[in-house]
SEMAR-788299 format. One record per residue: residue in three letters; residue number from 1; x, y, z of N, C-alpha, C in turn. Coordinates in pm, 1 decimal. Layout:
% residues N
<sepa><r>ALA</r><k>NUM</k><n_east>X</n_east><n_north>Y</n_north><n_up>Z</n_up><ca_east>X</ca_east><ca_north>Y</ca_north><ca_up>Z</ca_up><c_east>X</c_east><c_north>Y</c_north><c_up>Z</c_up></sepa>
...
//
This chain:
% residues 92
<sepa><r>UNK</r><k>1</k><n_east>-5549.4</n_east><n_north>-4307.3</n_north><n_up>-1425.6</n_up><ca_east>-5596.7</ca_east><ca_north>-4318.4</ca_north><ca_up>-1289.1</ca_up><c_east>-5629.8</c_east><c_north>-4178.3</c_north><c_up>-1236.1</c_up></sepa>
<sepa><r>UNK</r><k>2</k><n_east>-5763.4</n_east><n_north>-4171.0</n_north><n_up>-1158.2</n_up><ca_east>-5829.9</ca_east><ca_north>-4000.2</ca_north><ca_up>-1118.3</ca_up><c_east>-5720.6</c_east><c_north>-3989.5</c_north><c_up>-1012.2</c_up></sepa>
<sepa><r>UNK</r><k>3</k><n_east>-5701.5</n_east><n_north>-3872.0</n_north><n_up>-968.0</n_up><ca_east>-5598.3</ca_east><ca_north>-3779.3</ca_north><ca_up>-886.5</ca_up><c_east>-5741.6</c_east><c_north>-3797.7</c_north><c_up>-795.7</c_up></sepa>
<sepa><r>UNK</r><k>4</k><n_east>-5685.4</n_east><n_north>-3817.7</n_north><n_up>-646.4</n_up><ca_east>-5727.8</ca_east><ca_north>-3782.8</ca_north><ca_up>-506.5</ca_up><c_east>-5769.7</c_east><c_north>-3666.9</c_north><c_up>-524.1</c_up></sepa>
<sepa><r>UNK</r><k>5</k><n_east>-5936.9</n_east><n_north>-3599.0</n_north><n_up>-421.3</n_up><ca_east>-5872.5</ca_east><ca_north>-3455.8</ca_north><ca_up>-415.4</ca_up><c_east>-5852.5</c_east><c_north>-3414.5</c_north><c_up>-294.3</c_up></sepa>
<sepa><r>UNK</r><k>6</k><n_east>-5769.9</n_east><n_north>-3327.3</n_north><n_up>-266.9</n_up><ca_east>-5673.6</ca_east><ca_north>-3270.4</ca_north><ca_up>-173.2</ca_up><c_east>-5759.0</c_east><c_north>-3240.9</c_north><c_up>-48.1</c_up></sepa>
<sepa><r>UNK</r><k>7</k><n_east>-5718.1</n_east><n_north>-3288.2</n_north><n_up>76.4</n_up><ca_east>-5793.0</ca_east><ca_north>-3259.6</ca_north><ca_up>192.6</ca_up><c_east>-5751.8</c_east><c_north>-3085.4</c_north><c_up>191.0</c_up></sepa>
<sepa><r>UNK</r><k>8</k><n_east>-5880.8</n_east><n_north>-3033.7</n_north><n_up>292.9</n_up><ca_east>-5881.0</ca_east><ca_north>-2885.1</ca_north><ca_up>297.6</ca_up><c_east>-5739.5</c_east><c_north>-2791.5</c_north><c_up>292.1</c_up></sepa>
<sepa><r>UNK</r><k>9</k><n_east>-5708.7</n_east><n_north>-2932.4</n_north><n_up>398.7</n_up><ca_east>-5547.4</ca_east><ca_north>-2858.6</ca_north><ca_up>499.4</ca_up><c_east>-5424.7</c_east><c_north>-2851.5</c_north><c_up>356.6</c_up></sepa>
<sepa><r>UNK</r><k>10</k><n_east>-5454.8</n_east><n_north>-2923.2</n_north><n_up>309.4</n_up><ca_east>-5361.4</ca_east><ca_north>-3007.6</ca_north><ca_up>211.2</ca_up><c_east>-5347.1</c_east><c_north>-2862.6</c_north><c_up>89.5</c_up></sepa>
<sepa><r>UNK</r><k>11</k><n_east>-5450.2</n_east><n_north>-2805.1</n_north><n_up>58.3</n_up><ca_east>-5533.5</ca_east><ca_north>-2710.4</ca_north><ca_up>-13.6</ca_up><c_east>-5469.5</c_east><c_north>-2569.5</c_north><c_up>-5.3</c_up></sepa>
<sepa><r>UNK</r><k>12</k><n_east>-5501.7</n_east><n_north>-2541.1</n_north><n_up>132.3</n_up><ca_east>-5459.1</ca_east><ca_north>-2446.9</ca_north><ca_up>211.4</ca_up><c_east>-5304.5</c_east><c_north>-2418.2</c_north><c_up>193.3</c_up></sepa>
<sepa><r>UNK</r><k>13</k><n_east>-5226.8</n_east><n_north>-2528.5</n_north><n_up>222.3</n_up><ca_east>-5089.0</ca_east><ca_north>-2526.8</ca_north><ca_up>198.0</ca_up><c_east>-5008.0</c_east><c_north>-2493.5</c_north><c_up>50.5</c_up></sepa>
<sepa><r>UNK</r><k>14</k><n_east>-5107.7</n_east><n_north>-2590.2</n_north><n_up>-37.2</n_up><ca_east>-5028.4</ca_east><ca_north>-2521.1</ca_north><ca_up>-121.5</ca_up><c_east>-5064.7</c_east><c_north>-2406.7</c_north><c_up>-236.8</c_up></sepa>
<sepa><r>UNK</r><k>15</k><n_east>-5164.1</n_east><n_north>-2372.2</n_north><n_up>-218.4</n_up><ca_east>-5241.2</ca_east><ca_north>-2219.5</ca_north><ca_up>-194.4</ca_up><c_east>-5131.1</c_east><c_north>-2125.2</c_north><c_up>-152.4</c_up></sepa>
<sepa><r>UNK</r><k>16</k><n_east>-5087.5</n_east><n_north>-2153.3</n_north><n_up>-49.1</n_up><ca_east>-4996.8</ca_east><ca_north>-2045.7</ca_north><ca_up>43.9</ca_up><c_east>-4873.4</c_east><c_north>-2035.5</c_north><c_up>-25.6</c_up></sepa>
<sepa><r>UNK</r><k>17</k><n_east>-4879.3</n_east><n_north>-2184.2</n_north><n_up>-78.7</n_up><ca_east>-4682.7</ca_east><ca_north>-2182.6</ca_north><ca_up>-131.5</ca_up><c_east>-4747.8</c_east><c_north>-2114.8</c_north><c_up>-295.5</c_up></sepa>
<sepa><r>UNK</r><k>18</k><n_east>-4808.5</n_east><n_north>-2131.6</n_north><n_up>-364.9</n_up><ca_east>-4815.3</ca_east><ca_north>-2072.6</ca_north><ca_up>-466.5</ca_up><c_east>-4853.1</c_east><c_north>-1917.4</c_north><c_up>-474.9</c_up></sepa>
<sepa><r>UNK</r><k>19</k><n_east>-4908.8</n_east><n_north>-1871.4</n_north><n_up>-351.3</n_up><ca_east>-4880.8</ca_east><ca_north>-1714.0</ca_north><ca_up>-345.3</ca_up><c_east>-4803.3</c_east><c_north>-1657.7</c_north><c_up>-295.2</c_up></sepa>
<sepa><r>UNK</r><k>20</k><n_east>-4678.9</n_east><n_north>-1720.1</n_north><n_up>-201.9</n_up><ca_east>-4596.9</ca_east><ca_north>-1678.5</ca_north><ca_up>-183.0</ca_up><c_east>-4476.2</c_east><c_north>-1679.1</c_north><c_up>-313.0</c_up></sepa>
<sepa><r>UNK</r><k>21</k><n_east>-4488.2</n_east><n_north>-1784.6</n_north><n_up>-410.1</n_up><ca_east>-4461.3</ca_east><ca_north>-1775.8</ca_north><ca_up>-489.7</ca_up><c_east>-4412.5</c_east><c_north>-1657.4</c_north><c_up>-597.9</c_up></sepa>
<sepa><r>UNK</r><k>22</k><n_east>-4552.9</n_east><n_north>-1612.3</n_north><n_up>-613.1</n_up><ca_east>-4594.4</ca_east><ca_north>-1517.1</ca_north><ca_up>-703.5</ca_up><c_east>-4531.8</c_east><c_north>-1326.5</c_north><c_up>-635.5</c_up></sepa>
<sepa><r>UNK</r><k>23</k><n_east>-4564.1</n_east><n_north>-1366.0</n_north><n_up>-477.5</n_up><ca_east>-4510.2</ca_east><ca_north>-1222.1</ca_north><ca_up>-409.2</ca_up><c_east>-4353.2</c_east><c_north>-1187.7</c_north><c_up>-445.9</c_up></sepa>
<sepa><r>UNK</r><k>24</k><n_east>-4285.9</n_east><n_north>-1351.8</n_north><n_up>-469.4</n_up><ca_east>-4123.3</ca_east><ca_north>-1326.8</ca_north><ca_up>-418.1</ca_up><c_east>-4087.3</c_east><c_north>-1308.5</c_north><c_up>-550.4</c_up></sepa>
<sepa><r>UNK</r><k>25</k><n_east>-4134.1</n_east><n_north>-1343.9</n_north><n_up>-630.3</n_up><ca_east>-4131.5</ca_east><ca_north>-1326.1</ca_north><ca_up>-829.8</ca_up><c_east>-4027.5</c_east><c_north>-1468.6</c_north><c_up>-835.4</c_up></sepa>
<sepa><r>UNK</r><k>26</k><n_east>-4059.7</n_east><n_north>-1528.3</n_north><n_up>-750.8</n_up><ca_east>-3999.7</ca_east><ca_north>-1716.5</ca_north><ca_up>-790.8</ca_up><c_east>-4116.3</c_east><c_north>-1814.1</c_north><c_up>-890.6</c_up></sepa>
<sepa><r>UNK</r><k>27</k><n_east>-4201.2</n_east><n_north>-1753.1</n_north><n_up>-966.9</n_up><ca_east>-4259.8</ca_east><ca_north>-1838.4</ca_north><ca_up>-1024.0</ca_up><c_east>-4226.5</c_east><c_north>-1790.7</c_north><c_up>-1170.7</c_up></sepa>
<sepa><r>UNK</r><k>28</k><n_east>-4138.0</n_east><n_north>-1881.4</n_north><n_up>-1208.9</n_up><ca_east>-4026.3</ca_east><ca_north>-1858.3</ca_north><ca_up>-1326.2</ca_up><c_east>-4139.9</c_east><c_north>-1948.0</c_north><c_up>-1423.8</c_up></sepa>
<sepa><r>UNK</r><k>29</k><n_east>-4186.1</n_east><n_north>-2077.6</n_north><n_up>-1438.2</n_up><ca_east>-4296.6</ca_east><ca_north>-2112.4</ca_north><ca_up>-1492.1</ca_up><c_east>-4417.8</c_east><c_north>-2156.2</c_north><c_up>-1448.5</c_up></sepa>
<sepa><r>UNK</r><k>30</k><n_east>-4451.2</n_east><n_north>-2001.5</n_north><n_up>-1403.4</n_up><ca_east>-4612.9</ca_east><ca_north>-1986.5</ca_north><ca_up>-1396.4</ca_up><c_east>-4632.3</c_east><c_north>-2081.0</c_north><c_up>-1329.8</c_up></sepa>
<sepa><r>UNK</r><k>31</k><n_east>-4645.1</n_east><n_north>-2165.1</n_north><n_up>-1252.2</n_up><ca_east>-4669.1</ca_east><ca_north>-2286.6</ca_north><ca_up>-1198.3</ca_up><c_east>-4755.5</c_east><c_north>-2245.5</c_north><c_up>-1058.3</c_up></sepa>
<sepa><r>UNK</r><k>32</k><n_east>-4732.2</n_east><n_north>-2112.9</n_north><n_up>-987.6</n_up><ca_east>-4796.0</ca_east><ca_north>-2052.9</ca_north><ca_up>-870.5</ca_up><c_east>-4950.4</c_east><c_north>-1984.0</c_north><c_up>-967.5</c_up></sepa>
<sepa><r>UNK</r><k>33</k><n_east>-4910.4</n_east><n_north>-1913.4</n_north><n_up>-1059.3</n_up><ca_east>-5053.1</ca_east><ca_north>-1837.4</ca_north><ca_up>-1136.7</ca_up><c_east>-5146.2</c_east><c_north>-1928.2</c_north><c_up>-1178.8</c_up></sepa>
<sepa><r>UNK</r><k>34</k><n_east>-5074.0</n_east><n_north>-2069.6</n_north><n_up>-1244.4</n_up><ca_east>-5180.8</ca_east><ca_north>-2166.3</ca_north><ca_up>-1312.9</ca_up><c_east>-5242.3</c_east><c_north>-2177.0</c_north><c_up>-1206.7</c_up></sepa>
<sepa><r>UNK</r><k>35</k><n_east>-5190.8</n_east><n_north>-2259.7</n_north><n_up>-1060.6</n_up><ca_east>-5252.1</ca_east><ca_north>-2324.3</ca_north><ca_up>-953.0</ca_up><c_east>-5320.7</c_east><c_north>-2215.8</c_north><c_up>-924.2</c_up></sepa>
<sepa><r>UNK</r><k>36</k><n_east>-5327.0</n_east><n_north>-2109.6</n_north><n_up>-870.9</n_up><ca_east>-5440.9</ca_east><ca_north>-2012.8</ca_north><ca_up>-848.7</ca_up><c_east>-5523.9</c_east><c_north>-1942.2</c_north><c_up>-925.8</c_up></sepa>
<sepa><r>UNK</r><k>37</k><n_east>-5518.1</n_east><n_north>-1975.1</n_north><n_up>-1077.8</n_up><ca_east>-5597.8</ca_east><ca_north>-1948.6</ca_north><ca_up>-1139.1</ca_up><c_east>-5741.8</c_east><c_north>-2052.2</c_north><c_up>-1158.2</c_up></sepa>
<sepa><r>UNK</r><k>38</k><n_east>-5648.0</n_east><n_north>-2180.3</n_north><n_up>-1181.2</n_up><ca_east>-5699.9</ca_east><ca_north>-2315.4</ca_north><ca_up>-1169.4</ca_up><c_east>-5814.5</c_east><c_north>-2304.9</c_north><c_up>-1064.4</c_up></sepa>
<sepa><r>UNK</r><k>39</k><n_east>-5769.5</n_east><n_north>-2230.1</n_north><n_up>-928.7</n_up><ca_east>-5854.0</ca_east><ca_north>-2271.0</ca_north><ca_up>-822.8</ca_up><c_east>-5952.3</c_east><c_north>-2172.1</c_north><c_up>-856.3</c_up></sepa>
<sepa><r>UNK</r><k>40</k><n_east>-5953.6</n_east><n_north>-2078.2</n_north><n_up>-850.7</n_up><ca_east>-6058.3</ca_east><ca_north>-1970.3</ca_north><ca_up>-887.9</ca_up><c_east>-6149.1</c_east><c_north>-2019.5</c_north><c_up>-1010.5</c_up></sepa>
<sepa><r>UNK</r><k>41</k><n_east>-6092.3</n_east><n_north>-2107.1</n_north><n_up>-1092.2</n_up><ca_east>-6209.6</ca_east><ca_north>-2136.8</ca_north><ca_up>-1193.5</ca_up><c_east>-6275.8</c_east><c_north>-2206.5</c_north><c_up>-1124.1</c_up></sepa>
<sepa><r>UNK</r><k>42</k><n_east>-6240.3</n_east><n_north>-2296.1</n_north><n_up>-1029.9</n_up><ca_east>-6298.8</ca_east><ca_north>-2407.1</ca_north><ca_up>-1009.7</ca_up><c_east>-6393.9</c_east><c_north>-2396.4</c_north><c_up>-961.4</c_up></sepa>
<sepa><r>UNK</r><k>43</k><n_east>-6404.5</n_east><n_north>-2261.6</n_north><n_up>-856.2</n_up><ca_east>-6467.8</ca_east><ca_north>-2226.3</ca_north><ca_up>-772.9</ca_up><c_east>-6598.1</c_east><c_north>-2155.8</c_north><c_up>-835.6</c_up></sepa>
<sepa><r>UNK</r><k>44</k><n_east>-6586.5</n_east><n_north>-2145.5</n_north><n_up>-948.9</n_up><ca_east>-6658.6</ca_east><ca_north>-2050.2</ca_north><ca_up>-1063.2</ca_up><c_east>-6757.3</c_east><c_north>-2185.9</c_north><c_up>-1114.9</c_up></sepa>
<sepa><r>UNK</r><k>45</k><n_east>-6685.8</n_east><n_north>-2247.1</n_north><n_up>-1135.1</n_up><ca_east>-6714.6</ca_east><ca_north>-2374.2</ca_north><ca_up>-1231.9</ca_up><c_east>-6849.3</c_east><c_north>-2446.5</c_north><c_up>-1114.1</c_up></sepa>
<sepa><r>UNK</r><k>46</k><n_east>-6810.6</n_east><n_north>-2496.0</n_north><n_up>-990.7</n_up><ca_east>-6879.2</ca_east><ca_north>-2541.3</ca_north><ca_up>-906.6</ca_up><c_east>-6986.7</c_east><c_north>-2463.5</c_north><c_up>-842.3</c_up></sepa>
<sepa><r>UNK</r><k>47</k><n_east>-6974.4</n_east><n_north>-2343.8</n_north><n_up>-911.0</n_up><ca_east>-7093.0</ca_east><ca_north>-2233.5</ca_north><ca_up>-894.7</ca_up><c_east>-7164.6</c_east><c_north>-2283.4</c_north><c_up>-1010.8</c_up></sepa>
<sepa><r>UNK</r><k>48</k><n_east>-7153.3</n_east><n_north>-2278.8</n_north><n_up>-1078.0</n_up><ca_east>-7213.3</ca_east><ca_north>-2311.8</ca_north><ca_up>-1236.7</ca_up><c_east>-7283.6</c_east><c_north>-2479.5</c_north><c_up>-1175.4</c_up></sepa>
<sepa><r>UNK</r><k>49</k><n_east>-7218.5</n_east><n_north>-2569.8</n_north><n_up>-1153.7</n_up><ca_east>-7275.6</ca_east><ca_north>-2691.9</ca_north><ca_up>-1146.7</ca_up><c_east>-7367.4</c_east><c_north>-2691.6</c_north><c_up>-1010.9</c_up></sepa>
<sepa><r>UNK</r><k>50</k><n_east>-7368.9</n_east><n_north>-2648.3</n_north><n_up>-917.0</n_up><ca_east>-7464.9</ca_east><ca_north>-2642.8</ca_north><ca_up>-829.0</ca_up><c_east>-7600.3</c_east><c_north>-2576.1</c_north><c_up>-858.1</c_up></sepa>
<sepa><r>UNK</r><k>51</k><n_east>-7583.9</n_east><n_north>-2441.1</n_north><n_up>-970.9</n_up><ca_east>-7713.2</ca_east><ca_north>-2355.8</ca_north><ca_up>-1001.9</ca_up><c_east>-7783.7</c_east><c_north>-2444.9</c_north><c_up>-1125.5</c_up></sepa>
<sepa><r>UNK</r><k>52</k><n_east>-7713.9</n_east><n_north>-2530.2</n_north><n_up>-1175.0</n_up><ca_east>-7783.2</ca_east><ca_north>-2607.4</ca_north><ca_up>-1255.6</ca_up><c_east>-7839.9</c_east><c_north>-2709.5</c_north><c_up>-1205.8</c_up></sepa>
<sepa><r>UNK</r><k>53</k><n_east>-7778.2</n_east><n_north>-2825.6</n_north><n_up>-1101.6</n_up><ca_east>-7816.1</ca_east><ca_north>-2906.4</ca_north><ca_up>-1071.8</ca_up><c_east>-7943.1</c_east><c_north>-2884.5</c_north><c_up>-981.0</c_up></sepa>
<sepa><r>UNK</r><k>54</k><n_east>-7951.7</n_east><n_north>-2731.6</n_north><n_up>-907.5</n_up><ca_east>-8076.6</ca_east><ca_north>-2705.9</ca_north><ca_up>-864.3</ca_up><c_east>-8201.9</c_east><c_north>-2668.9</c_north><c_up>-932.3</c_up></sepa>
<sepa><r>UNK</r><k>55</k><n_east>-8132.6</n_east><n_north>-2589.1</n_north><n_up>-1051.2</n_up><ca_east>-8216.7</ca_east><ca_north>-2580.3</ca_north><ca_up>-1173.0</ca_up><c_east>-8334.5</c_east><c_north>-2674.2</c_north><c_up>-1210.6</c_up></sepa>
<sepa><r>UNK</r><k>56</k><n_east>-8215.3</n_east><n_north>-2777.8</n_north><n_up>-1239.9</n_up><ca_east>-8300.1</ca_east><ca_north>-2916.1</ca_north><ca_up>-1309.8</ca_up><c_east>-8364.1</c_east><c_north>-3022.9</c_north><c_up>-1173.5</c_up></sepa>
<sepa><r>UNK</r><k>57</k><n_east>-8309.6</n_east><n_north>-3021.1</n_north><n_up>-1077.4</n_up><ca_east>-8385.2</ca_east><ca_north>-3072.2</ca_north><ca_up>-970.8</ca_up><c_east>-8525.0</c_east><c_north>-3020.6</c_north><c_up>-909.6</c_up></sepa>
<sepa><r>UNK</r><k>58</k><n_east>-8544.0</n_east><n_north>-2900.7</n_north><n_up>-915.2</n_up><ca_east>-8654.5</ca_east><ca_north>-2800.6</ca_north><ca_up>-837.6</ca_up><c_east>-8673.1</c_east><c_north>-2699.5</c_north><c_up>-905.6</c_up></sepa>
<sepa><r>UNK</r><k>59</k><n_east>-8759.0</n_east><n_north>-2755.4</n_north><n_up>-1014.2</n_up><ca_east>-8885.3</ca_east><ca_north>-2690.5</ca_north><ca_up>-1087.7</ca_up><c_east>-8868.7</c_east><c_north>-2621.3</c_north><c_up>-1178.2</c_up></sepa>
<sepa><r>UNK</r><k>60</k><n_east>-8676.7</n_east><n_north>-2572.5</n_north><n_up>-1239.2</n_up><ca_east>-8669.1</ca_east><ca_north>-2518.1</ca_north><ca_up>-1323.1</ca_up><c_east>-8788.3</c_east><c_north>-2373.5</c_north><c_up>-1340.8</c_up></sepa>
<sepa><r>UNK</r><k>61</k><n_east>-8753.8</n_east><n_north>-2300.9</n_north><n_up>-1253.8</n_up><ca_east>-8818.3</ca_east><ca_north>-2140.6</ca_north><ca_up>-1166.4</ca_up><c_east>-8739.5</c_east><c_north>-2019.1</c_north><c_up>-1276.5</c_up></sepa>
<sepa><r>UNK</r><k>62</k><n_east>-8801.9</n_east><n_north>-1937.5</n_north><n_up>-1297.7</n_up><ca_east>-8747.3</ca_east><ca_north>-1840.2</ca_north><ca_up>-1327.6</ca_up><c_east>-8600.4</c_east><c_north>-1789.9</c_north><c_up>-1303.1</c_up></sepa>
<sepa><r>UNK</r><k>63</k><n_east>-8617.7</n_east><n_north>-1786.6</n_north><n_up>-1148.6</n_up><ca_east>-8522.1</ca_east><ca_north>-1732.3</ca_north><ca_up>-1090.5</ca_up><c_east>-8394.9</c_east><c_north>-1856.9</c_north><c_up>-1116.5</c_up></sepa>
<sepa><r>UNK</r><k>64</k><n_east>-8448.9</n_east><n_north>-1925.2</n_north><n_up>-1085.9</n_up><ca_east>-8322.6</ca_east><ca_north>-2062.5</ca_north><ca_up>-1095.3</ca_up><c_east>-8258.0</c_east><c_north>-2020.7</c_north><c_up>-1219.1</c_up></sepa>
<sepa><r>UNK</r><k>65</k><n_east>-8356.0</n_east><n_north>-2025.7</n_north><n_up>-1314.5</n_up><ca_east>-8291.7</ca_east><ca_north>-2006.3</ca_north><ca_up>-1479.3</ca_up><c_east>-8194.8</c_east><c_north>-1921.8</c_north><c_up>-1441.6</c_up></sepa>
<sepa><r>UNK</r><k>66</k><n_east>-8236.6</n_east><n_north>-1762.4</n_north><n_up>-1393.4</n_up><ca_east>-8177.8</ca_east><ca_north>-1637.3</ca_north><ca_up>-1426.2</ca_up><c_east>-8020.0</c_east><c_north>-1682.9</c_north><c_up>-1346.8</c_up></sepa>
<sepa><r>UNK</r><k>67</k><n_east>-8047.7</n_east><n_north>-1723.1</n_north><n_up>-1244.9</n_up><ca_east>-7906.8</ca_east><ca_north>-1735.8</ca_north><ca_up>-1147.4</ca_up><c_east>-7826.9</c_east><c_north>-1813.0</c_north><c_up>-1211.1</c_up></sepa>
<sepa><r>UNK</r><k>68</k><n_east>-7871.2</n_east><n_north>-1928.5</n_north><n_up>-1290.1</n_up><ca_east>-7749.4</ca_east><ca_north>-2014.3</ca_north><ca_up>-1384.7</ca_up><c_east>-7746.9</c_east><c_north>-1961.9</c_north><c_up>-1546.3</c_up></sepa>
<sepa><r>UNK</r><k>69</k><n_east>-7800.6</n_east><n_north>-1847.4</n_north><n_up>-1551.6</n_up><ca_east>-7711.3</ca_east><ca_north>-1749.3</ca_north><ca_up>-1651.5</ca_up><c_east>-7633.2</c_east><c_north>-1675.4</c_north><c_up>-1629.8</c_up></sepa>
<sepa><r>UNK</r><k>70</k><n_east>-7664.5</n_east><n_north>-1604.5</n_north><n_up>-1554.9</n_up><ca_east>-7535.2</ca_east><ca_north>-1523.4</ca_north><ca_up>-1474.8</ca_up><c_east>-7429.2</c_east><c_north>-1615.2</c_north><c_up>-1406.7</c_up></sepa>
<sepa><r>UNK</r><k>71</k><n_east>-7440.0</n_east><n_north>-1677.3</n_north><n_up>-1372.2</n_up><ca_east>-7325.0</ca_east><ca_north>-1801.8</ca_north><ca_up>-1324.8</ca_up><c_east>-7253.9</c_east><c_north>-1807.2</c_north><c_up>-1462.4</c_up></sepa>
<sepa><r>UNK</r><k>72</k><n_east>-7284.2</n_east><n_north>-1866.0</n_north><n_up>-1519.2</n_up><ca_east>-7263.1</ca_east><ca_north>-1889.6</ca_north><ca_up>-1718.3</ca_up><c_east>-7176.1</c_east><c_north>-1740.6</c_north><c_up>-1765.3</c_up></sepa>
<sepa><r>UNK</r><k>73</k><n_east>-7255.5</n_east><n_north>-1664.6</n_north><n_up>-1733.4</n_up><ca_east>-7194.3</ca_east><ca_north>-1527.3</ca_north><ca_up>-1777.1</ca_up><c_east>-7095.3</c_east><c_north>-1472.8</c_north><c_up>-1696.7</c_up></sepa>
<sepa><r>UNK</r><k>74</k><n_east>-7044.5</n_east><n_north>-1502.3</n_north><n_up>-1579.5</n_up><ca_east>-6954.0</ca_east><ca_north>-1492.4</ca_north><ca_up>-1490.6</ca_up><c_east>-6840.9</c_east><c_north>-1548.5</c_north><c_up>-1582.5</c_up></sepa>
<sepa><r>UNK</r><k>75</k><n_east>-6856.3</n_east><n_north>-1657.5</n_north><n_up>-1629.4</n_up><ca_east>-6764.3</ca_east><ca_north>-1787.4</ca_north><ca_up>-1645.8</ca_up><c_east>-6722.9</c_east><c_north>-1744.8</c_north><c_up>-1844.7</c_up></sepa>
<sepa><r>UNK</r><k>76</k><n_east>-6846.3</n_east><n_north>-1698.6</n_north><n_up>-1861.2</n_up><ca_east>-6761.0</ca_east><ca_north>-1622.6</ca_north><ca_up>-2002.7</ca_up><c_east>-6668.3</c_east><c_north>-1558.2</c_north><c_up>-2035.6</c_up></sepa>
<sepa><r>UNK</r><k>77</k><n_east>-6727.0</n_east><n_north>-1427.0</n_north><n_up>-1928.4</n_up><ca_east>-6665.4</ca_east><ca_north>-1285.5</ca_north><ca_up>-1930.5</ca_up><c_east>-6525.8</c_east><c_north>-1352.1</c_north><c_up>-1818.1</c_up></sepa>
<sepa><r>UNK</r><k>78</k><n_east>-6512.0</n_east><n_north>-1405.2</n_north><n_up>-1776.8</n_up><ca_east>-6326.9</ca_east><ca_north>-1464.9</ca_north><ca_up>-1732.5</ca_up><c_east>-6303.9</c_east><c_north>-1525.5</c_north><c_up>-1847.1</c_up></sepa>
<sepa><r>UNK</r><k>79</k><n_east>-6324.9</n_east><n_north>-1568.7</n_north><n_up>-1916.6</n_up><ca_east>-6294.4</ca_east><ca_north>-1663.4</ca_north><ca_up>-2087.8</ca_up><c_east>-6232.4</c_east><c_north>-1503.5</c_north><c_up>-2161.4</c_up></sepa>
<sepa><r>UNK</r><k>80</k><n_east>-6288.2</n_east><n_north>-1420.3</n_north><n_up>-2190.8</n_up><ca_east>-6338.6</ca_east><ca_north>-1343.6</ca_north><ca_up>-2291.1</ca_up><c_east>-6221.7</c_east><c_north>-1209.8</c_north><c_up>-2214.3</c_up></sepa>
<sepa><r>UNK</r><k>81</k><n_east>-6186.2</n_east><n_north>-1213.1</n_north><n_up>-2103.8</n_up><ca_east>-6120.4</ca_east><ca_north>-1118.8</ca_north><ca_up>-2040.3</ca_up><c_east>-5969.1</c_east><c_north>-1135.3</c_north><c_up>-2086.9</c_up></sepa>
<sepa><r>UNK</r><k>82</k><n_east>-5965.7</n_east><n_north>-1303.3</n_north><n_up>-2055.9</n_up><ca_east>-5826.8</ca_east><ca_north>-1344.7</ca_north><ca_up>-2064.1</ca_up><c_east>-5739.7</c_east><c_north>-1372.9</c_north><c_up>-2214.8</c_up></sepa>
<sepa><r>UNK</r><k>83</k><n_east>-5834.6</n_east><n_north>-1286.9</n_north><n_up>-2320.3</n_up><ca_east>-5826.9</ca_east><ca_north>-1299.3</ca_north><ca_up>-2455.0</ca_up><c_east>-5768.4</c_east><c_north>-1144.1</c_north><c_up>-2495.6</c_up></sepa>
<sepa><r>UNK</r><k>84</k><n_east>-5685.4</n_east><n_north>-1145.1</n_north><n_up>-2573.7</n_up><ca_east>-5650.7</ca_east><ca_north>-1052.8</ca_north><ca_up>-2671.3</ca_up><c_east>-5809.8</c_east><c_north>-985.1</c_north><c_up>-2766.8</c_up></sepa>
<sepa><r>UNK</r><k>85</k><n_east>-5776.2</n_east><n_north>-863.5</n_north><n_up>-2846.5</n_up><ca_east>-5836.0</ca_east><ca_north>-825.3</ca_north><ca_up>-2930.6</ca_up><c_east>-5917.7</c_east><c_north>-932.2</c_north><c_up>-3000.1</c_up></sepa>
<sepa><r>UNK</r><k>86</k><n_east>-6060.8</n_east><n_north>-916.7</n_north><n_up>-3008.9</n_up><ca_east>-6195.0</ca_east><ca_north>-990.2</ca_north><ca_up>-3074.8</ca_up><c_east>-6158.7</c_east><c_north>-1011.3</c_north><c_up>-3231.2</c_up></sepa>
<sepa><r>UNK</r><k>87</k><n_east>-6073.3</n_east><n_north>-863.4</n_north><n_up>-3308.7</n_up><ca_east>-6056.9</ca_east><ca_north>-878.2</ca_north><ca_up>-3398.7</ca_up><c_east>-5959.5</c_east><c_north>-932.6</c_north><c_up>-3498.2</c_up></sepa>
<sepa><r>UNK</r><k>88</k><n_east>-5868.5</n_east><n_north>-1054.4</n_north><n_up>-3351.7</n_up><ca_east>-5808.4</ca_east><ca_north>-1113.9</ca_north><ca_up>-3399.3</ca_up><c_east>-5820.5</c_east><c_north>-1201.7</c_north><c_up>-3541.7</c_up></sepa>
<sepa><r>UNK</r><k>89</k><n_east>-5936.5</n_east><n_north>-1269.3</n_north><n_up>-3495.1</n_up><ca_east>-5985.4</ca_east><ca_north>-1368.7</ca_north><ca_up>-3580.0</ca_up><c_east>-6090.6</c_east><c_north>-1292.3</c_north><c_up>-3721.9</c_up></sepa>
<sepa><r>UNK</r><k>90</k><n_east>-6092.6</n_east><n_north>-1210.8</n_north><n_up>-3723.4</n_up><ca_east>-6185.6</ca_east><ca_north>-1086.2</ca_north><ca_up>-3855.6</ca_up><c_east>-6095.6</c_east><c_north>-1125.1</c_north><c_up>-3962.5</c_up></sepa>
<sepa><r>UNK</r><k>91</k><n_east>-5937.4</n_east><n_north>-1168.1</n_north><n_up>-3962.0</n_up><ca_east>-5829.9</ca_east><ca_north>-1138.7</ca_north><ca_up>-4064.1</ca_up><c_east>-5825.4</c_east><c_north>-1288.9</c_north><c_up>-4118.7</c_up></sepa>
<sepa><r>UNK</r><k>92</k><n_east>-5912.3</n_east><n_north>-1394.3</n_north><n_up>-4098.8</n_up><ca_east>-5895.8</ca_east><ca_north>-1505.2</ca_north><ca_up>-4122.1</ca_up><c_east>-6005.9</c_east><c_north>-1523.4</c_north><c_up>-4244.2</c_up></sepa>
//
């Protein structure tokens, strides 16, 4: 069954409790970092789906392209940040 999603206020709140969280060093399992990491992708992510959906709606433009690569490339380089050494995988 899909999860509701959270009215603004609802959002807001526990936003607040998960960074207060993180200030007081009470987030023993990560549970404040996931939720605000979570949200920041999302926010990344819904950047990505709006520059596409305008993309493919209106005329597929140059510029449209360019803006939902860089959206894309935003969304890598947080992938690619949150990774250890590249040459992990060379030893395989």
């Amino acid at each position: 069954m899909p999860l509701r999603k959270l009215d603004e206020e609802e959002m807001k709140k526990v936003i607040a409790l998960a960074e207060a969280m993180r200030e007081k060093g009470r987030d023993k399992y990560k549970l404040g970092y996931a939720l605000l990491y979570l949200q920041e992708r999302n926010k990344m992510l819904e950047d990505v789906r709006k520059k596409a959906e305008y993309y493919v709606r209106f005329g597929m433009g140059e510029k449209e392209l360019s803006n939902l690569r860089l959206a894309l490339e935003k969304m890598h380089e947080l992938d690619v940040a949150g990774t250890e050494d590249s040459s992990f995988f060379a030893s395989e």
